[in-house]
Structures are given as C-alpha cells and as structure tokens.
Backbone as JSON, one array per atom type, in Angstrom:
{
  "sequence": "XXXXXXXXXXXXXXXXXXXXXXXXXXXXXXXXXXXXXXXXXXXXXXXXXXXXXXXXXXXXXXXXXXXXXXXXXXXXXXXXXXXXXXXXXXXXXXXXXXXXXXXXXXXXXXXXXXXXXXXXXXXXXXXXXXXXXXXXXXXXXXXXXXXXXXXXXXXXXXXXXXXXXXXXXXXXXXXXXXXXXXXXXXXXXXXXXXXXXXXXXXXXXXXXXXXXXXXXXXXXXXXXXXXXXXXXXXXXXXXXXXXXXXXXXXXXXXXXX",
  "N": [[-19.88, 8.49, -51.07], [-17.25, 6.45, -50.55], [-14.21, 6.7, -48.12], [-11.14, 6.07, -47.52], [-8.64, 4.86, -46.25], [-5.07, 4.03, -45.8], [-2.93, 2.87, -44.27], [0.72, 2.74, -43.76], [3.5, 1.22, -42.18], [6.79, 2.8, -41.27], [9.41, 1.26, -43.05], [9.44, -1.06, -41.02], [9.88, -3.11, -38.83], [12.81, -2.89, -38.66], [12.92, 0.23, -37.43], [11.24, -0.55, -35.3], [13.15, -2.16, -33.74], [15.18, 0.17, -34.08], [14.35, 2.2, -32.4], [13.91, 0.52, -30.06], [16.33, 0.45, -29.05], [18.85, 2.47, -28.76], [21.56, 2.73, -30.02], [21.56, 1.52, -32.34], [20.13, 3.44, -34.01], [20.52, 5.66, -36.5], [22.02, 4.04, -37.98], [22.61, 1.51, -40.78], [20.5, -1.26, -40.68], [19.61, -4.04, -41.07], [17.0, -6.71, -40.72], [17.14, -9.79, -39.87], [17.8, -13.48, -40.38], [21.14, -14.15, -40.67], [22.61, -16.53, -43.59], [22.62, -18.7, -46.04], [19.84, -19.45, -46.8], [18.39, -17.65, -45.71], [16.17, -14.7, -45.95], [16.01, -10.98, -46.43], [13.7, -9.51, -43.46], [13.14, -6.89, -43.35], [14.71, -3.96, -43.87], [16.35, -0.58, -42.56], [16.16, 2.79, -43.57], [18.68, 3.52, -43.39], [19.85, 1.2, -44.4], [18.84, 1.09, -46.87], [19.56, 2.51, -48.31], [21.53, 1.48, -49.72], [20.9, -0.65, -51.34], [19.36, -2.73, -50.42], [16.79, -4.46, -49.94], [13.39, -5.3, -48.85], [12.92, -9.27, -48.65], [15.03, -10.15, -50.29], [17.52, -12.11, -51.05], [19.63, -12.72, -47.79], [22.5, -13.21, -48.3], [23.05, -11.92, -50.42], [22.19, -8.94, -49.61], [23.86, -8.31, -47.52], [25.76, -8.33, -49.05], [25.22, -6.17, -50.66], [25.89, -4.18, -48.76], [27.67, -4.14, -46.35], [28.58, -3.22, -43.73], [26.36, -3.61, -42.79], [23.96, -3.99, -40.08], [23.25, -6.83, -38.66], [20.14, -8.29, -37.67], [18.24, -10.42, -35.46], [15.18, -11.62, -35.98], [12.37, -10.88, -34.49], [9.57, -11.5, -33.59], [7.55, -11.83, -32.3], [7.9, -9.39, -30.53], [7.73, -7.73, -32.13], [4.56, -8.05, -33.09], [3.49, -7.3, -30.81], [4.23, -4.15, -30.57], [2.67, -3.95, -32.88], [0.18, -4.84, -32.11], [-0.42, -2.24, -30.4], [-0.44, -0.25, -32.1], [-2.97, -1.23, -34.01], [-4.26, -0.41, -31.74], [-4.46, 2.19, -31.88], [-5.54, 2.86, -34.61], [-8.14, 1.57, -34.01], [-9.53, 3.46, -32.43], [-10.2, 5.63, -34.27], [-11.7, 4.41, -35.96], [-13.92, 0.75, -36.68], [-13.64, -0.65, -38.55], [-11.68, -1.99, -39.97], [-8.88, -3.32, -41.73], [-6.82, -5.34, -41.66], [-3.52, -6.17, -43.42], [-1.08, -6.74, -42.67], [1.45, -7.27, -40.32], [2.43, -4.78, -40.35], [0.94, -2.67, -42.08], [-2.6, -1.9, -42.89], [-5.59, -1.83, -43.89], [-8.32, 1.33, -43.75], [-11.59, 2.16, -42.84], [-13.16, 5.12, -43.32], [-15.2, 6.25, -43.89], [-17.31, 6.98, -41.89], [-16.38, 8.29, -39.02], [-15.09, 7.73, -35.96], [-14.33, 9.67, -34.08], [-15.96, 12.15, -34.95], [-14.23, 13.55, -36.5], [-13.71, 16.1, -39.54], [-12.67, 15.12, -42.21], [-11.39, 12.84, -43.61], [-8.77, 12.87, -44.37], [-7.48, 14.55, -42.14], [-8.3, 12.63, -40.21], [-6.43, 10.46, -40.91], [-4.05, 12.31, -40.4], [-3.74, 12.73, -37.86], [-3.67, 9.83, -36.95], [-1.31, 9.45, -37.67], [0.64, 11.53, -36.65], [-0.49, 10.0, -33.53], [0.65, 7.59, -33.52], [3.79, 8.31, -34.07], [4.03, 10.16, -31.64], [2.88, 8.47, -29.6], [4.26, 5.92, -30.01], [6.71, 6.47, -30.64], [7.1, 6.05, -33.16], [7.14, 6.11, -37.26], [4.85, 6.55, -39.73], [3.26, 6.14, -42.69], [0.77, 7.12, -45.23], [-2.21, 6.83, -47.0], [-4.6, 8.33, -48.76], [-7.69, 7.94, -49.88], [-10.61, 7.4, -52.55], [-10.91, 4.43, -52.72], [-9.83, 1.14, -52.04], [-7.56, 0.63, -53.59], [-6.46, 2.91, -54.97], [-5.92, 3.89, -51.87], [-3.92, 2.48, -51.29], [-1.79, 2.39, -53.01], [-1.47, 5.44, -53.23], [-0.62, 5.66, -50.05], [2.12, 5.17, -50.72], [3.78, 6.86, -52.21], [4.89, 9.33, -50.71], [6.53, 8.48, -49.15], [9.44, 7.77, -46.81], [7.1, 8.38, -44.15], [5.41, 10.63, -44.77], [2.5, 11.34, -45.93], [0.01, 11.33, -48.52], [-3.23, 12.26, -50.72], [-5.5, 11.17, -52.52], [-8.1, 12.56, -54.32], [-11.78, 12.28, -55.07], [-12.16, 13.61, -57.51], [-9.77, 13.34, -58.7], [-9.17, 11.2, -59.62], [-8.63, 10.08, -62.56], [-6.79, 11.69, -63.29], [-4.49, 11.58, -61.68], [-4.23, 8.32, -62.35], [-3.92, 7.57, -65.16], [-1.69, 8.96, -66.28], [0.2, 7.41, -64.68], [2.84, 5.17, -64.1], [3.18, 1.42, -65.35], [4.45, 0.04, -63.74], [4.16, 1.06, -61.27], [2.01, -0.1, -60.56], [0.93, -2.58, -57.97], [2.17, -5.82, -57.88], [3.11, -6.05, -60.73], [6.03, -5.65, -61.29], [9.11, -5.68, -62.99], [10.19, -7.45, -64.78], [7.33, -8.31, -65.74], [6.01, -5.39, -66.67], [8.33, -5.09, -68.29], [7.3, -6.83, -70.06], [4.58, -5.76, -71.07], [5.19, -3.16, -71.75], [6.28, -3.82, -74.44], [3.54, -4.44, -75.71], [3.57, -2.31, -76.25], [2.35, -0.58, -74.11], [2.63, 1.12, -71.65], [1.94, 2.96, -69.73], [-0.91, 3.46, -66.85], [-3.19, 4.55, -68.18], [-2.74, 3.64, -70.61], [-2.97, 1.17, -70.17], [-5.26, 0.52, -69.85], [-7.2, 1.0, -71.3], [-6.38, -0.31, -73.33], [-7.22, -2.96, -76.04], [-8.75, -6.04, -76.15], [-7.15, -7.05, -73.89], [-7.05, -8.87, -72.08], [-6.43, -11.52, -73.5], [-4.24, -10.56, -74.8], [-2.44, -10.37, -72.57], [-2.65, -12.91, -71.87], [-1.38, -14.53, -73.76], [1.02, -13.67, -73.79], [2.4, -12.5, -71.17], [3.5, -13.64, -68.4], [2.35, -15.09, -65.68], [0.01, -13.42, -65.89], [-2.61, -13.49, -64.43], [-2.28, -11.27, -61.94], [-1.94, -9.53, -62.95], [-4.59, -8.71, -64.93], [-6.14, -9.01, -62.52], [-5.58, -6.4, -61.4], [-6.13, -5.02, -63.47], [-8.66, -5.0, -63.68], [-9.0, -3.33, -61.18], [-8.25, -1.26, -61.51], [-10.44, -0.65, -63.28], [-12.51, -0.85, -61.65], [-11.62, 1.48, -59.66], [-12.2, 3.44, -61.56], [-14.43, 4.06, -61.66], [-15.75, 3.71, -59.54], [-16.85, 1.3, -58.47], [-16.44, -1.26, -55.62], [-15.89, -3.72, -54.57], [-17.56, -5.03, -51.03], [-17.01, -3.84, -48.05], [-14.53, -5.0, -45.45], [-15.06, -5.97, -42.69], [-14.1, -7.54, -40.35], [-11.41, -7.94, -38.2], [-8.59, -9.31, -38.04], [-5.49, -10.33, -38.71], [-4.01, -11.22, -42.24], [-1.91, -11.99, -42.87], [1.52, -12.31, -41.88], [4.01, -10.23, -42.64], [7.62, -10.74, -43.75], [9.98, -9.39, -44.3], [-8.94, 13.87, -52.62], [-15.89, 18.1, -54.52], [-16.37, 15.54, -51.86], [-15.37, 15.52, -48.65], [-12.66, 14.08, -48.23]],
  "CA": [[-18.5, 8.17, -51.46], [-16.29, 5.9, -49.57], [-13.17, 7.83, -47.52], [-10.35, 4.74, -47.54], [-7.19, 5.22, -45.54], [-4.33, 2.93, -46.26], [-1.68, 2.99, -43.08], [2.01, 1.62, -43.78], [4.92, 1.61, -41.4], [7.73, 2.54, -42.07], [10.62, 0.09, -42.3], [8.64, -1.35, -39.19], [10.52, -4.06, -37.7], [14.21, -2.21, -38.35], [12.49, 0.82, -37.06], [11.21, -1.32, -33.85], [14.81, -2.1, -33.45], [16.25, 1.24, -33.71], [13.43, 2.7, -31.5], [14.51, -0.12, -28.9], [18.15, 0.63, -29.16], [19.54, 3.69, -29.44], [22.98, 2.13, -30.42], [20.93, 1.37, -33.81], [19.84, 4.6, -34.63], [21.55, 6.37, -38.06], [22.9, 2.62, -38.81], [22.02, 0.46, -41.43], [19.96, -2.32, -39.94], [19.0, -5.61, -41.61], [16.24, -7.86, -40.12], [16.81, -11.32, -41.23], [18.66, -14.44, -40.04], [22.54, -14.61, -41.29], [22.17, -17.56, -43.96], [22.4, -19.05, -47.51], [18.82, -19.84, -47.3], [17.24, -16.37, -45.26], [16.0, -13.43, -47.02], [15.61, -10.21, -45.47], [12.38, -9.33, -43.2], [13.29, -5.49, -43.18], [16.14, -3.18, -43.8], [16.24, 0.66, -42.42], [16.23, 3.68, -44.63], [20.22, 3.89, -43.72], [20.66, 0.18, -45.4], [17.5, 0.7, -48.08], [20.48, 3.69, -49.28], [22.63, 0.95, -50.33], [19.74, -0.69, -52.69], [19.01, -3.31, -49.8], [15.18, -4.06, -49.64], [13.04, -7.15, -47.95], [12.36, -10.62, -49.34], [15.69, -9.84, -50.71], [18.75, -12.75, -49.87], [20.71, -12.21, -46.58], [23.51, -13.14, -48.99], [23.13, -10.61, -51.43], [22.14, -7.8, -49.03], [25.3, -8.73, -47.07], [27.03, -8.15, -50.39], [25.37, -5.07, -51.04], [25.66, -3.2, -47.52], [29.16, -4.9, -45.81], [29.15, -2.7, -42.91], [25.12, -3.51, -42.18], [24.25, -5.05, -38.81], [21.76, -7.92, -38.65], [19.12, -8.45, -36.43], [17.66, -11.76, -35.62], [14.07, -10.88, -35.95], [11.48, -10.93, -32.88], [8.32, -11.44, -34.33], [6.69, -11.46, -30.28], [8.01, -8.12, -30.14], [6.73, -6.6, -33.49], [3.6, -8.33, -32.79], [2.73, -6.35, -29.85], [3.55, -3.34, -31.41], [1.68, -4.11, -34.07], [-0.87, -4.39, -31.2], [-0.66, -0.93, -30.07], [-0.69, 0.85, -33.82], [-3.95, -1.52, -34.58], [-5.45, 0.21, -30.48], [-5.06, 3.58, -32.08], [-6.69, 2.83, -35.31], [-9.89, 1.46, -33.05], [-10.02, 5.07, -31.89], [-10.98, 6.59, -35.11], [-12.86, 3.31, -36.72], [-14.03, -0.6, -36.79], [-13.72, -1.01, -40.57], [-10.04, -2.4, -40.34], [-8.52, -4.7, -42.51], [-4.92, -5.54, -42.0], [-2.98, -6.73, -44.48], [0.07, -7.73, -42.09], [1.79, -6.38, -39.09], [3.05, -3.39, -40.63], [-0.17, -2.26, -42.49], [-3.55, -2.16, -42.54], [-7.03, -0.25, -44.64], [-9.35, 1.8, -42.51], [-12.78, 2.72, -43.42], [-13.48, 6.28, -42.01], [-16.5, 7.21, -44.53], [-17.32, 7.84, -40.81], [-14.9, 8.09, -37.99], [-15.8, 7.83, -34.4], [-13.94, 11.19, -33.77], [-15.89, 13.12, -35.31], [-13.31, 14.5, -37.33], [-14.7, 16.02, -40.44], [-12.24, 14.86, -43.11], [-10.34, 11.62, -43.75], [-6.88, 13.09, -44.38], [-7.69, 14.8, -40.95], [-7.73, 11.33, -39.78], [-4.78, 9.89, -41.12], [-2.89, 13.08, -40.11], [-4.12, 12.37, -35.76], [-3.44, 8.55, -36.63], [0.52, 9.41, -37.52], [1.14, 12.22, -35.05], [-0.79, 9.29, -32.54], [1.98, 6.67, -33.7], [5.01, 9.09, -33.62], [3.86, 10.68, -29.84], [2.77, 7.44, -28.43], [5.36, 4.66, -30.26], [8.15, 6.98, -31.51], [7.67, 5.18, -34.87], [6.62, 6.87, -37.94], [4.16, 5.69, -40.86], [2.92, 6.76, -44.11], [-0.62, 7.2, -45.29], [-2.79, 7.37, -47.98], [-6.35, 8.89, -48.34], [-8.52, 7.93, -51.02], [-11.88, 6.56, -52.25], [-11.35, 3.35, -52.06], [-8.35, 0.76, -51.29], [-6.41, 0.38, -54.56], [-5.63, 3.87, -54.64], [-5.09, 4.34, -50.73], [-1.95, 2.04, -51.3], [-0.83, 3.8, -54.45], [-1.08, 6.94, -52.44], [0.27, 5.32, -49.14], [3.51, 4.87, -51.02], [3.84, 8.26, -52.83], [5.41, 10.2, -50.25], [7.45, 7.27, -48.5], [8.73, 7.69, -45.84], [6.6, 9.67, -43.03], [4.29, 10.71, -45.35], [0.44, 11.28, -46.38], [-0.78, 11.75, -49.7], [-4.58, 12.0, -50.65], [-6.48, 11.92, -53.9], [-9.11, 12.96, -54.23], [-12.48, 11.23, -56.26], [-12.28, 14.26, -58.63], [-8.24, 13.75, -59.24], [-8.47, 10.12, -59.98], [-8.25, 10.2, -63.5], [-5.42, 12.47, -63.37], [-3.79, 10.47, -60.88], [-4.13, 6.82, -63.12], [-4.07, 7.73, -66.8], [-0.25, 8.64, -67.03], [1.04, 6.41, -63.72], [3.7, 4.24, -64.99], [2.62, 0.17, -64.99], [5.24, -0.68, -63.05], [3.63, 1.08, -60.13], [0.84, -0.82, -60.07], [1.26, -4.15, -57.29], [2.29, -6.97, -58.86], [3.46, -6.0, -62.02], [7.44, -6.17, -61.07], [10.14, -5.47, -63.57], [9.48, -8.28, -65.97], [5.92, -7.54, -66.63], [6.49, -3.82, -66.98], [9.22, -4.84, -69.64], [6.18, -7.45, -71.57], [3.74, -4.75, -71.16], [6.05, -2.41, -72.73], [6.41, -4.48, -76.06], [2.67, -4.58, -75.97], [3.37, -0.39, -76.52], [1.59, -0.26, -72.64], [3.95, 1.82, -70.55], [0.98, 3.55, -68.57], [-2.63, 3.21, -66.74], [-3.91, 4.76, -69.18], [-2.56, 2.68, -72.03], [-3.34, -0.61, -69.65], [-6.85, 0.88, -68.94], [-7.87, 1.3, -72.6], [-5.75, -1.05, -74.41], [-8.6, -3.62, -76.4], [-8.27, -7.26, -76.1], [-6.28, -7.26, -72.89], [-6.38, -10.2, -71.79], [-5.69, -12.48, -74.9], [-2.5, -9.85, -75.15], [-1.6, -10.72, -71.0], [-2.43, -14.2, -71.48], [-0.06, -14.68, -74.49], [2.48, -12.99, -73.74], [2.86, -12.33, -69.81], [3.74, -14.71, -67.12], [1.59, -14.77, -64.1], [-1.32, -12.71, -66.33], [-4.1, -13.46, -63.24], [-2.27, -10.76, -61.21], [-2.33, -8.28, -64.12], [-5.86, -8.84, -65.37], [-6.87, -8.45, -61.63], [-5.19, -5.17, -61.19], [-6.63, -3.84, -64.97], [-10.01, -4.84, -62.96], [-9.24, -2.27, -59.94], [-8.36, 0.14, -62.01], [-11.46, 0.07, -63.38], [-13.18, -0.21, -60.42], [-11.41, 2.61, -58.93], [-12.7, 5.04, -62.23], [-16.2, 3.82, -61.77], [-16.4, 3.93, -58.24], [-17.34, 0.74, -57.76], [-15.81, -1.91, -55.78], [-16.57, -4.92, -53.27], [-17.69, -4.62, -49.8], [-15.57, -3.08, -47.0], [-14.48, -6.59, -44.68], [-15.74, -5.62, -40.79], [-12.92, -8.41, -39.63], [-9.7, -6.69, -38.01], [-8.1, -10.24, -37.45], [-4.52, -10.44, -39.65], [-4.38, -12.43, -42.91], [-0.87, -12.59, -42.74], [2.25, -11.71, -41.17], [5.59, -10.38, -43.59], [9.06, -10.74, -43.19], [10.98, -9.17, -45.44], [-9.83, 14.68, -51.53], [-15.77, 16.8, -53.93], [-16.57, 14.97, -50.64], [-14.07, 15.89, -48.42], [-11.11, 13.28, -47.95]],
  "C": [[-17.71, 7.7, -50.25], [-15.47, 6.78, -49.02], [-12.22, 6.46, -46.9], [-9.01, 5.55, -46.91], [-5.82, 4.11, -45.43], [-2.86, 3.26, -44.82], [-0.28, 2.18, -43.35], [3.38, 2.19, -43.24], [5.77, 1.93, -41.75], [9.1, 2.02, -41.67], [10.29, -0.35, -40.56], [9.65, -1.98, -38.36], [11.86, -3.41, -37.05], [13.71, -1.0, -37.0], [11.91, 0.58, -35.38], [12.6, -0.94, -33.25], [15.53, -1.19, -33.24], [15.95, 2.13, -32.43], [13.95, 2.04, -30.28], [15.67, -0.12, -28.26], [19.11, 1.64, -29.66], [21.09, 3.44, -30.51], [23.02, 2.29, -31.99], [20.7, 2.37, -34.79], [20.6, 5.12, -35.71], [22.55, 5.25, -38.59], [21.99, 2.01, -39.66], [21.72, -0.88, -40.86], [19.21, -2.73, -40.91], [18.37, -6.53, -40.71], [16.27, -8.75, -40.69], [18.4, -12.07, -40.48], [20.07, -14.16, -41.0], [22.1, -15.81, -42.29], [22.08, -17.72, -45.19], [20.64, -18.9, -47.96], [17.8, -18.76, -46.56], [17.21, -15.07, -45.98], [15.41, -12.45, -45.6], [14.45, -9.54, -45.26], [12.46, -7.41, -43.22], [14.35, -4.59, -43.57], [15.42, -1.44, -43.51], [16.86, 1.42, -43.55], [17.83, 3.6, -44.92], [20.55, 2.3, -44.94], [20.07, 0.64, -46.55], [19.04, 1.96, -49.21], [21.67, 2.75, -50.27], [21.75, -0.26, -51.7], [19.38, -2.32, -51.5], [16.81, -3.29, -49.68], [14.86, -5.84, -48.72], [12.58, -8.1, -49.24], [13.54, -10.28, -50.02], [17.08, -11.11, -50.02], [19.15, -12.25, -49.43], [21.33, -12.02, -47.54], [23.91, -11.81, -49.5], [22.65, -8.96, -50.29], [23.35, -7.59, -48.06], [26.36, -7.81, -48.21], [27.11, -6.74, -50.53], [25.92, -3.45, -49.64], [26.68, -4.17, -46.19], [29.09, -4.41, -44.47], [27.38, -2.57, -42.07], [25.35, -4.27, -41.04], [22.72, -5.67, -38.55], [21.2, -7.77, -37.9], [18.43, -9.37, -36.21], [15.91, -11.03, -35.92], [13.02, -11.28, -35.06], [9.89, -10.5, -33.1], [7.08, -11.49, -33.03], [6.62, -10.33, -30.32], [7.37, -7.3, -31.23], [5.47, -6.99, -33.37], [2.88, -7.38, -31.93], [2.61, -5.1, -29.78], [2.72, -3.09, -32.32], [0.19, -3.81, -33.17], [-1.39, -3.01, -30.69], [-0.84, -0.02, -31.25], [-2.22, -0.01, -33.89], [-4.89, -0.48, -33.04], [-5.48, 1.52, -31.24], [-6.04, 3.7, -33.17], [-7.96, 3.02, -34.93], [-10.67, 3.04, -32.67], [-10.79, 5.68, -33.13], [-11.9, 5.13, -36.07], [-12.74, 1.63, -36.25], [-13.62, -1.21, -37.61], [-12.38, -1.51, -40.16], [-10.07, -3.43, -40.97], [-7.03, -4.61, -42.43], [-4.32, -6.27, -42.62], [-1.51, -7.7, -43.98], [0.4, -6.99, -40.93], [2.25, -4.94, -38.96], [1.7, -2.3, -41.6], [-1.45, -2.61, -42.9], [-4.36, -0.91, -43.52], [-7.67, 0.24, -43.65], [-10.36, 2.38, -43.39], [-13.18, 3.98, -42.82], [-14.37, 6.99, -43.08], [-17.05, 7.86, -42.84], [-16.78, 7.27, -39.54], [-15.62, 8.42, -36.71], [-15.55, 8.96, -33.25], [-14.74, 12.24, -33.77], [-15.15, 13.94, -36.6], [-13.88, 14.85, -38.91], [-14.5, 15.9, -41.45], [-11.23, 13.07, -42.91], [-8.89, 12.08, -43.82], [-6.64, 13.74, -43.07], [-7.55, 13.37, -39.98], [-6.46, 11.11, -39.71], [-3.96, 10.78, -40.76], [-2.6, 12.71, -38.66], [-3.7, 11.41, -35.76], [-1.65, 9.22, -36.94], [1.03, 10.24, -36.74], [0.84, 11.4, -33.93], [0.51, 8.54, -32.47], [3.25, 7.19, -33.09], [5.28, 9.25, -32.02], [3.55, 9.55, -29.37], [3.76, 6.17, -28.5], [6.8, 4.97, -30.71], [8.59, 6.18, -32.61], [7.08, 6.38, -35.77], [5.81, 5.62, -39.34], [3.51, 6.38, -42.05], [1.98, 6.32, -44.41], [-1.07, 7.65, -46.33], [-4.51, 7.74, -48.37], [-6.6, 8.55, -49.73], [-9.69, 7.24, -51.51], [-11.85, 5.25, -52.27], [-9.72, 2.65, -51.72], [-7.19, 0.56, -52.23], [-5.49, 1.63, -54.65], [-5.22, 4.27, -53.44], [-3.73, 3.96, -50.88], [-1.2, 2.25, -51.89], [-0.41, 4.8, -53.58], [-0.24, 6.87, -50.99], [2.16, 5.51, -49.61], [4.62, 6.03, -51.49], [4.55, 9.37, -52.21], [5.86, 10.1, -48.91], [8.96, 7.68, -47.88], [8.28, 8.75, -45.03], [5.95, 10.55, -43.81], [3.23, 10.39, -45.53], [0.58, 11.83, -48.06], [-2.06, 11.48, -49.89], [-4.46, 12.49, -52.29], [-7.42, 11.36, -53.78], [-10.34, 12.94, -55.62], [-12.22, 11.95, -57.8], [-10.57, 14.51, -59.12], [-8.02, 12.22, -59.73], [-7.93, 9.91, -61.3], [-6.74, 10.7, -63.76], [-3.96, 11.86, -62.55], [-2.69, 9.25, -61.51], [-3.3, 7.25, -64.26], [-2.32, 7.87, -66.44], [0.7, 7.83, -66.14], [1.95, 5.47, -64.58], [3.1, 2.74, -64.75], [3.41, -0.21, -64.31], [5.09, -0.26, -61.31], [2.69, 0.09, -59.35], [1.56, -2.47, -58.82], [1.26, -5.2, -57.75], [2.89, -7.04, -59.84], [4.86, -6.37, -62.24], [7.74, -5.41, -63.1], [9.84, -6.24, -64.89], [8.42, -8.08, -66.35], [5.78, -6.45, -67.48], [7.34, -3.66, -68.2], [8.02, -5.15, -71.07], [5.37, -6.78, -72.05], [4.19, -3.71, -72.26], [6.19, -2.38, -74.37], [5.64, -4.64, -76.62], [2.45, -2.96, -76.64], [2.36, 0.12, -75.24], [2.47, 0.05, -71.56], [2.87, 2.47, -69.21], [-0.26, 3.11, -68.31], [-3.11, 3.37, -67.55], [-4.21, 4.06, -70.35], [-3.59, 1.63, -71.46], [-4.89, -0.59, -69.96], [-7.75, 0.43, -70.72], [-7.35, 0.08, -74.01], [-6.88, -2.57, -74.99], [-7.74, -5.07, -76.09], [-7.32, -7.97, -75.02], [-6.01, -8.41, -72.45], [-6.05, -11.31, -72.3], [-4.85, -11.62, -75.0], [-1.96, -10.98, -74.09], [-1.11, -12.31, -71.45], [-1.8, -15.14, -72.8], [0.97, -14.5, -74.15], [3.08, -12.41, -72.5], [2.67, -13.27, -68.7], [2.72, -14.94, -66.14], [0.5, -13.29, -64.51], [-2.61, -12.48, -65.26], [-3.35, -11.92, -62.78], [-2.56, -9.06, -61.71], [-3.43, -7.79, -64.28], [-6.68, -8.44, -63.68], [-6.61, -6.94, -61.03], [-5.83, -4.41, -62.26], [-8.06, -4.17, -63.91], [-10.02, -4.02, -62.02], [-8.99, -1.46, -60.57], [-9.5, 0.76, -62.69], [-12.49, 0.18, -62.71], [-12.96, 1.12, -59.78], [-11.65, 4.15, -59.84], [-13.71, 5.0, -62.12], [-16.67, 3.8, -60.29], [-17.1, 3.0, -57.75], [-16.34, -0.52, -57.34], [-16.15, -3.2, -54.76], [-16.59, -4.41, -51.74], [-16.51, -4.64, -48.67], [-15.72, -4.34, -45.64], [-14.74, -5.38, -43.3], [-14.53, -6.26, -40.14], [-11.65, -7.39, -39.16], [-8.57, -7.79, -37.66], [-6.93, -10.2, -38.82], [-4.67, -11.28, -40.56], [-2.76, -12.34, -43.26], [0.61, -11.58, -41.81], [4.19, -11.54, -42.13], [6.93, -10.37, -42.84], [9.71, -10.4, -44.33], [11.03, -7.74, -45.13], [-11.02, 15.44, -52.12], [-15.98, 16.46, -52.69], [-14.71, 15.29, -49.92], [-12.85, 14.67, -47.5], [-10.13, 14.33, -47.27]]
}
C-alpha cells in the first residue's frame, strides 16, 4: 500500500510577505497588481476573513477588503523559497511531484528517515518548515494522491489530517460534491438536480456520464474526478512520476500512514 503525502502552504506568497515584514503581520495582505485587468495571486488569512480569495479580481477584492494592503508580487523571491520547502522534502524522499510553488505530492511508501509512519513524516516536514522558514503548511496523509489533497485541505490552515486505507469509504461516501476539485459552485448546483449531492451518490449513480455530458458544462473534469474516486476505493491508480521539476507556477492511516 502506497503512503501519499500531499504538502500545501499556507497562504504562501502573503505569508512570504508577512514573514519578510513584520509591519505585515495581523494585516490583511493582498498579492496582486492594483488593476482592472489583475486578479489576486494570494490573500492572508486576515484578508481571506473578509471573503477575499486568489484568482479572484483586484477590483472586487479591493471592494471586498477596503482597508487591505497590496503587494506587488515577487515571484524571484517565492521561488527561492519555494526552493528551500522542496530541500526539506529531499530529506525524507525523491518521489516529488510539485504541482506549483506552494505545493507539492511526496511518495514516502518509504522515507529515507527511517521514520516508521507517513503522518510521522508529514508531522517532521511542518515542524521542519515552521523552525527553519517561519512559514506554516498543511498536510495530508493518505493512500494515494486524490485523497492526500482532500485531506491536505481538511484542517486548513497549519494542519495535518490522515486517512487511513481502512477509513476511505467512510471518508468518500457522504463528502459533499462540491469538495471534490473542479466541481465549483455551478456543477455542484447541476449535480444536485441530477439528485447527486454526495460521493457516494456520484460514485454509484448509473449512466454517469450521458447524465454529465447532457447536462453539465465542462463534464471532462467531472467524469475524470468520478474516475479517482474510483480509483481511490479500489486502490488502484497510475504510476508515482520520479520528476521533481514544477509543472506550473500559481498566482492567485491497516498499514501504518
């Protein structure tokens, strides 16, 4: 059984920023050009309180959070942090796959530590972060990578969560669909009308994809998510990438796990 670790910063770039600048600290901070036409690469927990998120217009986050303070954004400088969070990974594995500058999968079926659990991992990798970058990040343990990032998210921010192969079921089955990646607001409503509010429904519901591909927009992203979910009850899923080279860059526990 695999042992998948899902790593995600939190509010990275702001978080850079506040880390760099005490000034910043317990303020609402927006990463993202001023601008009709820039959307924001980050906002800190203090803005995220005002319903501010990324990929979100300046404009409108402006609107919603009046008293936020921008930040051009310094994509050199998050870079090279980014550099130092991917050196500690190296410590406990090769397996990486990063997803962007702010997170990344790790393969630690076996870890170069030693260590004799995966959530044991991920606990050394965020006390490493904290004590060596004074950032913090949130982590998720599980058998493979669909649920690490479910579980990454779960107990947001500065959190770990793990489940575990013999909790997946319990896990999926009543999750809401609007968890799942991709699905968004609109889907979640079409889904809905289909009488598919949960995994469970999605998982089991017959004919799925002549429903999706009637009646939901952008159906590929759906239909490939109902496929990890049933990869992730069957335990099986495609091979674990070796590469640790970025494929992009954003702006906006049984075996024992």
């Amino acid at each position: 059984m695999r042992k998948v670790v899902h790593v995600d910063m939190d509010a990275f770039y702001a978080s850079v920023e506040q880390r760099d600048n005490p000034d910043l600290r317990g303020k609402p901070v927006i990463v993202a050009w001023k601008g009709n036409r820039s959307v924001v690469c980050a906002a800190s927990y203090e803005a995220r309180a005002f319903g501010v998120r990324s990929a979100m217009p300046a404009k409108r986050a402006e609107r919603l959070c009046p008293d936020a303070i921008f930040i051009a954004p310094d994509f050199t400088r998050y870079r090279a942090v980014s550099g130092d969070v991917r050196a500690i990974f190296m410590r406990h594995t090769d397996l990486i796959e990063p997803l962007s500058l702010d997170e990344a999968y790790l393969d630690v079926t076996t870890n170069k530590t030693g260590l004799p659990t995966a959530t044991l991992v991920a606990r050394t990798i965020r006390e490493q972060i904290r004590k060596e970058l004074n950032l913090t990040a949130s982590a998720g343990v599980a058998p493979n990578k669909f649920l690490a990032k479910l579980a990454s998210d779960w107990k947001k921010p500065d959190g770990l969560f793990v489940i575990r192969p013999d909790e997946v079921d319990a896990f999926l089955v009543p999750l809401a669909v609007g968890k799942l990646p991709g699905v968004g607001k609109v889907n979640e409503e079409k889904l809905a009308k289909l009488g598919i509010k949960t995994v469970g429904e999605l998982s089991s519901a017959r004919n799925l994809s002549m429903n999706l591909a009637a009646t939901v927009c952008a159906s590929t992203n759906l239909r490939g998510g109902w496929m990890r979910i049933q990869s992730s009850r069957t335990g099986r899923q495609s091979p674990y990438p070796s590469r640790t080279r970025s494929k992009k860059m954003s702006c906006w526990q049984t075996p024992n796990l």
